[in-house]
N, C-alpha and C positions, 0 to 999 in steps of 0.2 A: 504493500500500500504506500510506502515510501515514496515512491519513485512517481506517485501523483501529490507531491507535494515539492511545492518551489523553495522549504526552507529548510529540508534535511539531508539532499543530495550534494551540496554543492561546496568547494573548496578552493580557498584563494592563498595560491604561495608567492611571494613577494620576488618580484625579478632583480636581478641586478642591475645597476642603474643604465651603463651602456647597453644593455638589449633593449629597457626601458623606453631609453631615448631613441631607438633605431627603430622601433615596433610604431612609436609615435611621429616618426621619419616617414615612416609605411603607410600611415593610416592617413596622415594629413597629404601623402598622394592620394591617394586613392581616393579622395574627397575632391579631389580636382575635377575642371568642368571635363576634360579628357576623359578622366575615368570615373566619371559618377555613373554612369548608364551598367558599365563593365561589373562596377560595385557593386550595384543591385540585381545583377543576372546571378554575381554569385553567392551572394548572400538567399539568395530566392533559392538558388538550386539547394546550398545547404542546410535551410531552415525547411523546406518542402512541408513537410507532412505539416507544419504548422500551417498552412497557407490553402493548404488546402479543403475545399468544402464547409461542413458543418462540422466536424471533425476540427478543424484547424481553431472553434471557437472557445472549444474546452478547456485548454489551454495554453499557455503563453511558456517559449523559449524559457528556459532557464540561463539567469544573467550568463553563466557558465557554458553553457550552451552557446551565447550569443558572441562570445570572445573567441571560443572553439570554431566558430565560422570565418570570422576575422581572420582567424590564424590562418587557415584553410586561406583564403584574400592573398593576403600574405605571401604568404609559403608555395601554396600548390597552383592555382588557379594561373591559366592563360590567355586572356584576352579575346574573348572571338572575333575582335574585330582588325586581327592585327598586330597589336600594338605587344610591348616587349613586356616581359610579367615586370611587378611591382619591384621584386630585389634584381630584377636584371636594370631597372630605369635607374633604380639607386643607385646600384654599381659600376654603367658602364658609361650615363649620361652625366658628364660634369656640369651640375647647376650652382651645386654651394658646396663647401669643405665637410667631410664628416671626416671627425674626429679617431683613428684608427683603433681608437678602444672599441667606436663600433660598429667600425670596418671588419675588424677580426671575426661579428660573429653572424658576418651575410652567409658566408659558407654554410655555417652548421644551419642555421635558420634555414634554407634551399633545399636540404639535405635531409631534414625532419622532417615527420608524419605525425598524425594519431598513431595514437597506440593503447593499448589494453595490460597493463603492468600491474603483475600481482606486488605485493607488496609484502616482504619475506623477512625480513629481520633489520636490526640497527646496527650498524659497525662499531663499536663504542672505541676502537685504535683509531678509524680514519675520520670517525664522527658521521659518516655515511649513511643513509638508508640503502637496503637495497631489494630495487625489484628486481620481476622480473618478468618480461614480456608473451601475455599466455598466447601469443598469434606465432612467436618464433622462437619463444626462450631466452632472445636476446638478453643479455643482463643490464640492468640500468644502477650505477649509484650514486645518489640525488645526497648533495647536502643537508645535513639537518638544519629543522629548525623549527620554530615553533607549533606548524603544523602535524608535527608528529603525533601531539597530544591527540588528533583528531583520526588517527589511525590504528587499523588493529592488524595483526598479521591474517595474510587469507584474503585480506580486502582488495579490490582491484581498481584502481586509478584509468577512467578514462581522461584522456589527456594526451597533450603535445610534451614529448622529452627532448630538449637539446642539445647534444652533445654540447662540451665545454671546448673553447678553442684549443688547437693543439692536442688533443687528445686522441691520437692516433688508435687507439684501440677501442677507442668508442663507448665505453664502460661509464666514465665522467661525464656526467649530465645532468640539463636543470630540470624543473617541468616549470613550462612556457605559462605562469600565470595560474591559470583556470582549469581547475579540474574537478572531475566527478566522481563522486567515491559510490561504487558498487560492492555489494556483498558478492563472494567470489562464484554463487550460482549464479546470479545476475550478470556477472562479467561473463561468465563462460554463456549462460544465454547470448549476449549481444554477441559471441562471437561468433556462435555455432548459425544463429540468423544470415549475419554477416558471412559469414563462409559459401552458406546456401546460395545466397546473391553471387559472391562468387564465381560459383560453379556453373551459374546460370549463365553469366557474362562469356566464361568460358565457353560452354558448349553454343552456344547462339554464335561466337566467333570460331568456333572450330578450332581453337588457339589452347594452349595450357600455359600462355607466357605469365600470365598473373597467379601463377601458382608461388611464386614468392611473396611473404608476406610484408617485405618492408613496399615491395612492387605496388604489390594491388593498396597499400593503405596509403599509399604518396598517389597513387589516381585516382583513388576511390575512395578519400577519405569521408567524403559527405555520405557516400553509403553507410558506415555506421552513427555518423549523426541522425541521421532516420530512422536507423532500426532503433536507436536510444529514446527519438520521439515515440515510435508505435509501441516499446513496451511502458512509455510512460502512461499514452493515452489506455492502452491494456490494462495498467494498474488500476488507472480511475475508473475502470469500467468495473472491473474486481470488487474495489474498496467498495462503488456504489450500488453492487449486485447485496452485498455482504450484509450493507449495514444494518442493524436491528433496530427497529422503531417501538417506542413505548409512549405511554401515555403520561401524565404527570405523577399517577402513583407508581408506577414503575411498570404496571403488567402490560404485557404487550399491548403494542397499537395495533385495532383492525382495520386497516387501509385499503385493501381489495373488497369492494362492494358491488353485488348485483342486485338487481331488483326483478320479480317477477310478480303478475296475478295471476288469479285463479279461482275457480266458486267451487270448490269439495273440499270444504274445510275439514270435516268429520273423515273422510276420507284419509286425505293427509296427516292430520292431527294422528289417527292409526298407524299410518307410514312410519311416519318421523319418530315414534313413541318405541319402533323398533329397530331403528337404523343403526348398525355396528359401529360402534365404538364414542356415540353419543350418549348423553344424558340428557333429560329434563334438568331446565335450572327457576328455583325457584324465583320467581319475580313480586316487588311491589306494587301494591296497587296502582290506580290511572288515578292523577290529581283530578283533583273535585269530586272523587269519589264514583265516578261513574264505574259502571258494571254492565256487562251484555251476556249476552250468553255464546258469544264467542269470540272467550280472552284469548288474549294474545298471549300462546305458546311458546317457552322459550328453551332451544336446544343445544347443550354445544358439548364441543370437543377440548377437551385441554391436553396439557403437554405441551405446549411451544418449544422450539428447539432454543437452548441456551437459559430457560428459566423453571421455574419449579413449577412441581407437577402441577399443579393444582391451579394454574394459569390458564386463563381458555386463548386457544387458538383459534378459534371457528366458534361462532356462534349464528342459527338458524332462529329467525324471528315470526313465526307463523301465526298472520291476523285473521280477521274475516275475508279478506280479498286479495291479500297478498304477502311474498313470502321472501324475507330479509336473508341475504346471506352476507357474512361481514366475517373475512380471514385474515391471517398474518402475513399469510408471506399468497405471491404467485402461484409459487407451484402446490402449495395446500388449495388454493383457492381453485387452480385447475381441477384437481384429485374431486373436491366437494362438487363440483359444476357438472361432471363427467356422473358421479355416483347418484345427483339427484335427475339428471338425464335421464340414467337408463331406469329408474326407480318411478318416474313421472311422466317419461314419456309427454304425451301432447296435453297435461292436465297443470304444466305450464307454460304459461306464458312470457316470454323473454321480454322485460320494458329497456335495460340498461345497466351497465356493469362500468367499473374504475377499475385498476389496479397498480395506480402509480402514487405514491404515497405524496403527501403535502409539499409542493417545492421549496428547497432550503439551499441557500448560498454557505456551503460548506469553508471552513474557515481552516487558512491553511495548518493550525495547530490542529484542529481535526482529522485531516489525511493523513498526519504525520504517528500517528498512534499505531502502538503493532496490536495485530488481531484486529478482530470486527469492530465498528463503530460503533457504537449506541446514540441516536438521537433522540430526545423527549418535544415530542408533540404535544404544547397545550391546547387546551382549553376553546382561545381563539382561532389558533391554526386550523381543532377538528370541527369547528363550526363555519368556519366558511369551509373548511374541503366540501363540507357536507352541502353546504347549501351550493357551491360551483355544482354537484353532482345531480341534485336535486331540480336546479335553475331549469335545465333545460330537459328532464327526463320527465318532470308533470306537465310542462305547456307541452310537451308533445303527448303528452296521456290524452289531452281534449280532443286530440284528431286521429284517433287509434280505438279498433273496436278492441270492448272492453268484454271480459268474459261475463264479468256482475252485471252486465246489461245488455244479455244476451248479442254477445257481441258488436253490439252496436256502438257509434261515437259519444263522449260524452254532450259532445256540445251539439248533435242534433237531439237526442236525448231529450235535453236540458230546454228544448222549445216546448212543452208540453208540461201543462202542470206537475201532473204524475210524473215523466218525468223529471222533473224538478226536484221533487222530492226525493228520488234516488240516487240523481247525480250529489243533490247538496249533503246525502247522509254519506257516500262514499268517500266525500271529500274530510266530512266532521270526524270521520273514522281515518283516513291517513292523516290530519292533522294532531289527533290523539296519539296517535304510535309513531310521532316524526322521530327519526331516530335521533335527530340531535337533543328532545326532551331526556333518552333516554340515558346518553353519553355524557350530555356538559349540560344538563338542569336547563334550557331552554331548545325554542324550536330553534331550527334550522333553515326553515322554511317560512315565507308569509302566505300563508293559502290565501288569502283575503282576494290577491293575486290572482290565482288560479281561478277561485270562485267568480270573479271578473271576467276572465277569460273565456270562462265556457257559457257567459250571458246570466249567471245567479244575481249580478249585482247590476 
């Protein structure tokens, strides 16, 4: 779930001041009116999966991420239109004096890639970290420094490494800034993705030349910036599949809701009295003390997964004319939908079903938590869910034959005294049992509304 969150992935190691200033040499080209256009094809190509679609709205580059592209600008990227890359214009086109402290480090900067670097122990003689690259083994050993505190062994550094000048064996190196700390299945995920893509490139080219791994990550380094964005959007999808929604006293929220009618109440009432793995639940009276002779029956199922037993998961609301199903999760709510199907057959009536729980702008200390989320849905949130649900599932009741009136429409019905009198009791009886009196002590609904609608008022 991490890895949908912008504030637990991301890691800043402090450059040395001549690469510093030679990065900020690079950037303020590449901000030229020459290469503004160049700049934004490649930053487009390496950011992608953000940009794209509805998908792309979910979330936003990780700052690190965004410097990670940069580099890529920088470092790998050639011009489509021509023109000489970024460290070749530095290098070869005399405009101003740079300084040879950070002349020395166009080479290695050229010469670098992403990379995917486990991270395996601390030198405490040379003062060294050292990784070690899961794409080739390569060994990197990066200066200590205060980021260490933020590392544990096993952990995998996505990141730009720069050799240090002079270091013919390649071993001495920085990491360029910006980097992103994976748990080391996560590292090995982005690679085995990344490899896949690979293979693909290969065989479409009938070529095996990118079977080198420094190869393919100096040409293809925006491929694993992409595969990093789709297992973050992956993540979010995860963490949002996951999360467990509760009510203010803690027992589960029931967020998937259907509604149906039907006239065999006593019928039903039989059904539902013997359905496996349900029970009758005792209920309170209807305020004002009203009494019919056909109460509204209440059914459910408990056990929620992740709460105690004695928690309902499913509850069955069986009125005079219609029959409430209210679950916890989807796929409970499928299982329930399917079982009163085959149980009910055409003796109900389908009006209108939810199953997407109250929208909530999730807060990035939220995402950032290991294991499932718990969110608490009050009071106000399940009273407008209810009534969004409600809004438009009664004003379509008035133009829909209705079983209690022998199938006929409310609102022709409702031209006729007699019918009058049946549409307005049908109405006084779903105002009685609005489920929002039942859930947070008022309606949910303004029938006054409805009753308008179908011509009572």
């Amino acid at each position: 779930m991490k890895l949908a969150s912008e504030t637990t992935a991301g890691l800043w190691v402090p450059l040395v001041p001549p690469l510093d200033l030679l990065l900020a040499r690079l950037d303020s080209l590449s901000s030229e009116p020459a290469m503004a256009a160049q700049r934004q094809i490649a930053m487009r190509l390496a950011l992608q999966p953000y940009l794209e679609g509805e998908a792309g709205g979910l979330l936003s580059p990780l700052p690190q991420e965004t410097d990670l592209a940069n580099l890529l600008l920088y470092s790998d990227f050639y011009p489509q239109d021509g023109q000489l890359t970024l460290i070749e214009q530095l290098r070869d086109v005399i405009t101003e004096h740079i300084p040879q402290e950070e002349r020395e480090w166009l080479d290695p900067l050229k010469h670098s890639y992403l990379d995917l670097a486990e991270f395996l122990s601390f030198d405490e003689q040379d003062q060294r970290l050292v990784f070690r690259s899961i794409g080739d083994a390569r060994v990197y050993r990066v200066p200590d420094g205060a980021f260490r505190k933020e590392l544990q062994p096993g952990q995998v550094l996505f990141t730009r490494l720069i050799r240090e000048p002079g270091d013919v064996e390649w071993e001495r190196a920085i990491i360029a800034g910006a980097a992103i700390v994976l748990s080391n299945e996560d590292g090995k995920g982005l690679l085995m993705a990344t490899r896949d893509y690979q293979r693909q490139v290969e065989i479409t080219a009938g070529s095996f030349e990118l079977g080198d791994w420094q190869e393919f990550a100096k040409r293809y380094g925006h491929v694993l910036l992409w595969t990093f964005a789709r297992m973050r959007f992956a993540a979010l999808i995860d963490a949002v599949k996951s999360i467990h929604y509760v009510g203010e006293g803690g027992k589960p929220y029931l967020y998937a809701l259907a509604l149906y009618d039907h006239c065999e109440y006593g019928y039903m009432v039989e059904m539902l009295a013997g359905l496996e793995g349900f029970e009758r639940e005792a209920t309170l009276s209807l305020p004002g003390g009203v009494s019919t002779s056909k109460e509204a029956q209440h059914f459910v199922q408990r056990g929620a997964s992740g709460s105690p037993e004695s928690a309902v998961a499913v509850r069955l609301i069986l009125t005079a004319t219609q029959l409430w199903v209210e679950c916890d999760s989807r796929e409970r709510f499928d299982a329930v939908k399917h079982k009163l199907a085959a149980m009910f057959g055409f003796s109900l009536h389908f009006r209108g079903e939810i199953s997407t729980p109250p929208p909530r702008q999730l807060k990035e200390s939220e995402l950032a938590v290991d294991g499932p989320l718990t969110l608490v849905i009050s009071a106000e949130e399940d009273r407008a869910f209810l009534n969004g649900f409600l809004e438009t599932l009664y004003l379509e009741w008035a133009e829909r034959a209705c079983p209690s009136l022998d199938n006929q429409m409310p609102r022709h019905v409702a031209t006729s005294a007699a019918g009058r009198e049946q549409v307005a009791a049908l109405i006084a009886d779903m105002e009685r049992h609005d489920p929002g009196t039942r859930r947070v002590g008022q309606p949910s609904f303004d029938y006054n509304r409805l009753r308008a609608h179908v011509g009572l008022d």
